[in-house]
C-alpha positions in Angstrom: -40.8 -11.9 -21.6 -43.3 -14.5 -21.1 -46.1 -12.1 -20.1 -45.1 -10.2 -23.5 -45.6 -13.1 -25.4 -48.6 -13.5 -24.1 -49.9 -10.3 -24.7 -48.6 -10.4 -28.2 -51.0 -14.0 -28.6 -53.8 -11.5 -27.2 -53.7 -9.3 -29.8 -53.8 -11.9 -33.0 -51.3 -10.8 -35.1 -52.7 -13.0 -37.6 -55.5 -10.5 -38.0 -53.9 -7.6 -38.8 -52.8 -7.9 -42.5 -56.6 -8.2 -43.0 -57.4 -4.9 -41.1 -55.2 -3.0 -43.1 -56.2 -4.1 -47.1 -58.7 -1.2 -47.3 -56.4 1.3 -46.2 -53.5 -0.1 -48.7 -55.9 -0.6 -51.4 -57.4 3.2 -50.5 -54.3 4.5 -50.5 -53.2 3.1 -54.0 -56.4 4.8 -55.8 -55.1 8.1 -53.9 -51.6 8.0 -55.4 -52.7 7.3 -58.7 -55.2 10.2 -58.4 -52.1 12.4 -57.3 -53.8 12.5 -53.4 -51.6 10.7 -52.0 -49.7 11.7 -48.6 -47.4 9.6 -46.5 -48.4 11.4 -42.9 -51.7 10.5 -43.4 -50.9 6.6 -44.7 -49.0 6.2 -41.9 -51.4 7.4 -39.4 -54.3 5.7 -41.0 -52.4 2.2 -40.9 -51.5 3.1 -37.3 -55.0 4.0 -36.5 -56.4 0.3 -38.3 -54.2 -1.9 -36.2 -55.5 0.1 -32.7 -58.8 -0.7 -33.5 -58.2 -4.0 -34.9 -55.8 -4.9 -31.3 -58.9 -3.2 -29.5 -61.6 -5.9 -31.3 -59.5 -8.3 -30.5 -58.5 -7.5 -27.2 -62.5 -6.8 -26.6 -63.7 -10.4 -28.3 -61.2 -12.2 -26.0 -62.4 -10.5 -22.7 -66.5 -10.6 -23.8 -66.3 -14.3 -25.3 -64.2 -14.9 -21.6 -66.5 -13.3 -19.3 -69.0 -15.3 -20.9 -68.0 -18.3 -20.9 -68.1 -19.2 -24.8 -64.7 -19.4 -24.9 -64.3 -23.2 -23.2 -63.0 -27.0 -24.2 -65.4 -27.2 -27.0 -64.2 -24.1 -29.1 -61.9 -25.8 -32.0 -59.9 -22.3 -32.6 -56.6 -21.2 -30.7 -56.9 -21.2 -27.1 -58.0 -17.1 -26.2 -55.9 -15.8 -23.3 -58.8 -15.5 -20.9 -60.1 -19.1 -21.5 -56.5 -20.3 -20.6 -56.5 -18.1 -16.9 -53.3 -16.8 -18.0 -54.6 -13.6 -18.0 -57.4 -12.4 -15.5 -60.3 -10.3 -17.1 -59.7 -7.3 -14.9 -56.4 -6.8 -16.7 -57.4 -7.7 -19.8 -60.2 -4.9 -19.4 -57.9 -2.7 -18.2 -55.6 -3.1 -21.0 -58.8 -2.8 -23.5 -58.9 0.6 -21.5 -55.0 1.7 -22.6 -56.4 0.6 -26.1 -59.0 2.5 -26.1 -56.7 6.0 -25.4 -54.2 5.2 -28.3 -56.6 5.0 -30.7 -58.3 7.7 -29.8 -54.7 9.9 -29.4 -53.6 8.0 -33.1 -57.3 8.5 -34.8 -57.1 12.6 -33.5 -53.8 12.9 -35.2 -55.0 11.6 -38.3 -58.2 13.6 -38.4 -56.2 16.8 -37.6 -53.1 15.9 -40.3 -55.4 15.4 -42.8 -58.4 18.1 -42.5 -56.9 20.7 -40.1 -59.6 23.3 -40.1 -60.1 23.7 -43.7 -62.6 21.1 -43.5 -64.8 21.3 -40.1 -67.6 18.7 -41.6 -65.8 16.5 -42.6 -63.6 16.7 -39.7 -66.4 15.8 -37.4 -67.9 13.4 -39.3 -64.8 11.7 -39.3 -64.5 12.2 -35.2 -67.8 10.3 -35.4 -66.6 7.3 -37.3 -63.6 7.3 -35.0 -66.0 6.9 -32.2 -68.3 4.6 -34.1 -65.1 2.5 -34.9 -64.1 2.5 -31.0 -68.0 1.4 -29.9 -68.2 -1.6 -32.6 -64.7 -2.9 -31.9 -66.2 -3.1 -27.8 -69.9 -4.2 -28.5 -69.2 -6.9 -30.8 -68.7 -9.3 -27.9 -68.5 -7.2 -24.8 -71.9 -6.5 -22.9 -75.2 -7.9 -22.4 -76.7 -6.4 -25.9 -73.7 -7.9 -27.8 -74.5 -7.7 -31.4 -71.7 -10.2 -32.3 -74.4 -12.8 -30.5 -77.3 -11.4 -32.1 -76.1 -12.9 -36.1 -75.0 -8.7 -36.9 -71.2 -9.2 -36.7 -71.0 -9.8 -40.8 -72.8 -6.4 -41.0 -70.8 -4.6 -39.5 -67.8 -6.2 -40.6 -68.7 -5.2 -44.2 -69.4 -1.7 -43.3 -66.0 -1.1 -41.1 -63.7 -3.6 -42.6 -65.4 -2.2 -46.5 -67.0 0.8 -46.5 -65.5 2.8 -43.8 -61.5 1.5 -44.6 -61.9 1.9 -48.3 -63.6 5.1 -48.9 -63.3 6.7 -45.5 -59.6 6.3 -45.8 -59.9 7.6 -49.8 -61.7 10.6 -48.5 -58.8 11.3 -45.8 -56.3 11.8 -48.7 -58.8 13.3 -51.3 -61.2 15.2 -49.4 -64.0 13.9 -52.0 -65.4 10.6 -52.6 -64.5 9.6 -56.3 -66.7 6.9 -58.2 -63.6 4.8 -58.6 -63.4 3.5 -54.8 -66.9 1.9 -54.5 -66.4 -1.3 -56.0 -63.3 -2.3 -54.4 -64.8 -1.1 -51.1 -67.4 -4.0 -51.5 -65.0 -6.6 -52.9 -63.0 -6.1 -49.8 -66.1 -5.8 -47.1 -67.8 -9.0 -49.2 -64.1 -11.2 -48.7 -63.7 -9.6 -44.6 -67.4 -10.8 -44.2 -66.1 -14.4 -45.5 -63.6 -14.7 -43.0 -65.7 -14.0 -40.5 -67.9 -16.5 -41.8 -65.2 -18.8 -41.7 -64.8 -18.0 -38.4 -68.6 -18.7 -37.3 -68.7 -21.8 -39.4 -65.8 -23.6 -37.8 -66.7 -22.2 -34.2 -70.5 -23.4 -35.2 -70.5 -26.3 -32.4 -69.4 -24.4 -29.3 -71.1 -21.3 -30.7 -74.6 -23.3 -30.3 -74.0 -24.9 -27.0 -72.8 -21.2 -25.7 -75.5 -19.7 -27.0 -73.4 -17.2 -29.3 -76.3 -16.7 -32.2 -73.8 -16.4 -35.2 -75.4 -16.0 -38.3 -74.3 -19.2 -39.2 -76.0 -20.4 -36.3 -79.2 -19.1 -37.9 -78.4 -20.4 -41.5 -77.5 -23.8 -40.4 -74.7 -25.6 -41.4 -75.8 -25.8 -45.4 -76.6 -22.7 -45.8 -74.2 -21.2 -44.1 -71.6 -22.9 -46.6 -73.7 -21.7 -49.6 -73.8 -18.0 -48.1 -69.6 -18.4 -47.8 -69.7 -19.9 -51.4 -71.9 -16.6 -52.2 -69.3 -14.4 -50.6 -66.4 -15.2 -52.1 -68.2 -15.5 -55.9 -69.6 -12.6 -55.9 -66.2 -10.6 -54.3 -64.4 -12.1 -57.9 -67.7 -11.3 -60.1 -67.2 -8.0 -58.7 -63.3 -7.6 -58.8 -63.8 -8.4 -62.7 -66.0 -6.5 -63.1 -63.9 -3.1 -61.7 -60.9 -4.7 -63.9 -63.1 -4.2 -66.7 -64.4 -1.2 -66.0 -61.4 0.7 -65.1 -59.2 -0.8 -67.5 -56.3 1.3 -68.9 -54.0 -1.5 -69.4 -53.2 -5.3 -68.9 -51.3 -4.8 -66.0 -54.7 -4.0 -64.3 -55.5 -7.5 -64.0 -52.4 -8.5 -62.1 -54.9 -9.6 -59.0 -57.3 -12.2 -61.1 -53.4 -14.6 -59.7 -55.6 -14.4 -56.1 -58.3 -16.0 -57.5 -56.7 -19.3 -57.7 -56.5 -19.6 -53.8 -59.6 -18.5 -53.5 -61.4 -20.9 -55.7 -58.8 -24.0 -54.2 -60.0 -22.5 -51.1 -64.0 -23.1 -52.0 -63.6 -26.4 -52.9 -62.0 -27.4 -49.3 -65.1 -25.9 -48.0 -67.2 -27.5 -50.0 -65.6 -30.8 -49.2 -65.3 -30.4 -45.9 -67.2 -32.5 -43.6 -64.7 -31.7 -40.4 -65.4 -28.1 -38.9 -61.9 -27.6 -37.1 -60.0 -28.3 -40.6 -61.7 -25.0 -41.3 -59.3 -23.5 -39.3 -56.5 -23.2 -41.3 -58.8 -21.6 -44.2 -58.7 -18.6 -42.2 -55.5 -17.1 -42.4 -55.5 -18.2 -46.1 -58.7 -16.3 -47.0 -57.1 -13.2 -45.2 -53.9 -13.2 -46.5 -55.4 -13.5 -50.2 -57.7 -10.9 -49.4 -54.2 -9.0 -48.3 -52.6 -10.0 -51.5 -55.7 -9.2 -53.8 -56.3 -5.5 -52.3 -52.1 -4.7 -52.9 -52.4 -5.8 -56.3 -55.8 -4.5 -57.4 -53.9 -0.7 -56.5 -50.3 -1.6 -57.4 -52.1 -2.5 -60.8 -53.9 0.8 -61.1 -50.5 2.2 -60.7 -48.7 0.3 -62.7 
């Protein structure tokens, strides 16, 4: 039971909501669009939280192996860092990872373009692989791009882009106008917590040599950059309320933006970087709220 727990603490539960928005906010534009298919939502949420346990499973082993994971990091203590896991089977658990999601991400392609649609069909086998290779490379290996400042890229594609209209197009077989801006609202807000991440981490990300790109903002700028984030994610969410506005109920989410704004201020009266930490699940569980209501409002 113990080594269960601690396997459970591996994989960051507290991540997960976050993973998943896109596909729950996708999914919501598919239903009212009359797409909407439970095999496939069921699969794709299956398929999120493999690669999301796989990214986090991979950080943990590639920030371990390396060392940035020590007594100056402010976050919870990764499994590695605290020897209660070696890195041989934390690798080879990255490696049982790795299988599911490939096994749960080939079910999903298959359920949802059989062979009526062969192009997309591949191009969605490549994403699947794309998916696998980011969720490794982010920490793991020598080229690392999580330590060359491109994590909040590819956070906004995968966590924005990809879950929002790759998952719209596994129902709908089409990209619709309609899925763009909330794809971007919810890549700009993943990107924050990420940022959130980086800024309270900045400390024992500089003396480990893990270039963030909040290392290479520096500490004011890379509180104006989160400030930027998060603005522009609620310009942006108004904006789509506007926009696609059939009826009050649409602008259920604008509730969401009241953490988020109490949540700028902390940061911007913050002068202690580990009191970020709490900011974190906060950002990603509004982020979670905000993309449930933005589609149960469409629907409604």
């Amino acid at each position: 039971m113990k080594n269960f727990s601690l396997w459970i603490s591996a994989m960051r539960l507290r991540t997960l909501p976050l993973s998943v928005s896109g596909i729950i906010l996708a999914s919501c534009f598919a239903e009212y669009n009359g797409f909407f298919n439970w095999k496939i939502f069921t699969l794709a949420i299956l398929t999120t939280l493999s690669f999301q346990i796989l990214s986090n499973l991979a950080n943990d082993y590639g920030d371990g192996v390396k060392g940035t994971d020590n007594n100056d990091r402010i976050g919870p203590e990764r499994i590695i860092q605290s020897g209660k896991i070696s890195p041989e089977s934390m690798f080879n658990a990255i490696k049982i990872c790795i299988l599911i999601a490939i096994i749960l991400a080939t079910m999903l392609i298959f359920i949802s373009f059989r062979a009526k649609h062969f192009f997309l069909a591949l191009t969605f086998f490549i994403l699947g692989t794309g998916s696998i290779i980011a969720a490794m490379r982010y920490t793991v290996g020598n080229n690392a791009y999580g330590y060359k400042g491109l994590g909040d890229i590819f956070v906004f594609i995968f966590f924005g882009l990809v879950s929002v209209i790759g998952c719209y197009v596994l129902y709908a077989k089409q990209i619709d106008h309609v899925i763009f801006l909330p794809a971007i609202i919810i890549g700009l807000l993943s990107v924050a917590v990420l940022n959130l991440n980086n800024m309270r981490d900045f400390e024992s990300d500089k003396k480990s040599q893990k270039i963030t790109l909040a290392i290479k903002l520096g500490q004011k700028n890379m509180k104006i950059y989160h400030y930027t984030l998060i603005l522009l994610a609620i310009v942006l969410s108004t904006l789509f309320g506007i926009f696609y506005f059939t009826s009050p109920t649409n602008f259920i989410f604008v509730v969401m933006y009241i953490p988020l704004v109490l949540h700028l201020i902390r940061v911007k009266k913050n002068v202690d970087l580990k009191l970020l930490d709490p900011e974190l699940k906060k950002v990603a569980i509004t982020t979670f709220l905000l993309a449930i209501l933005m589609g149960i409002g469409q629907l409604l």
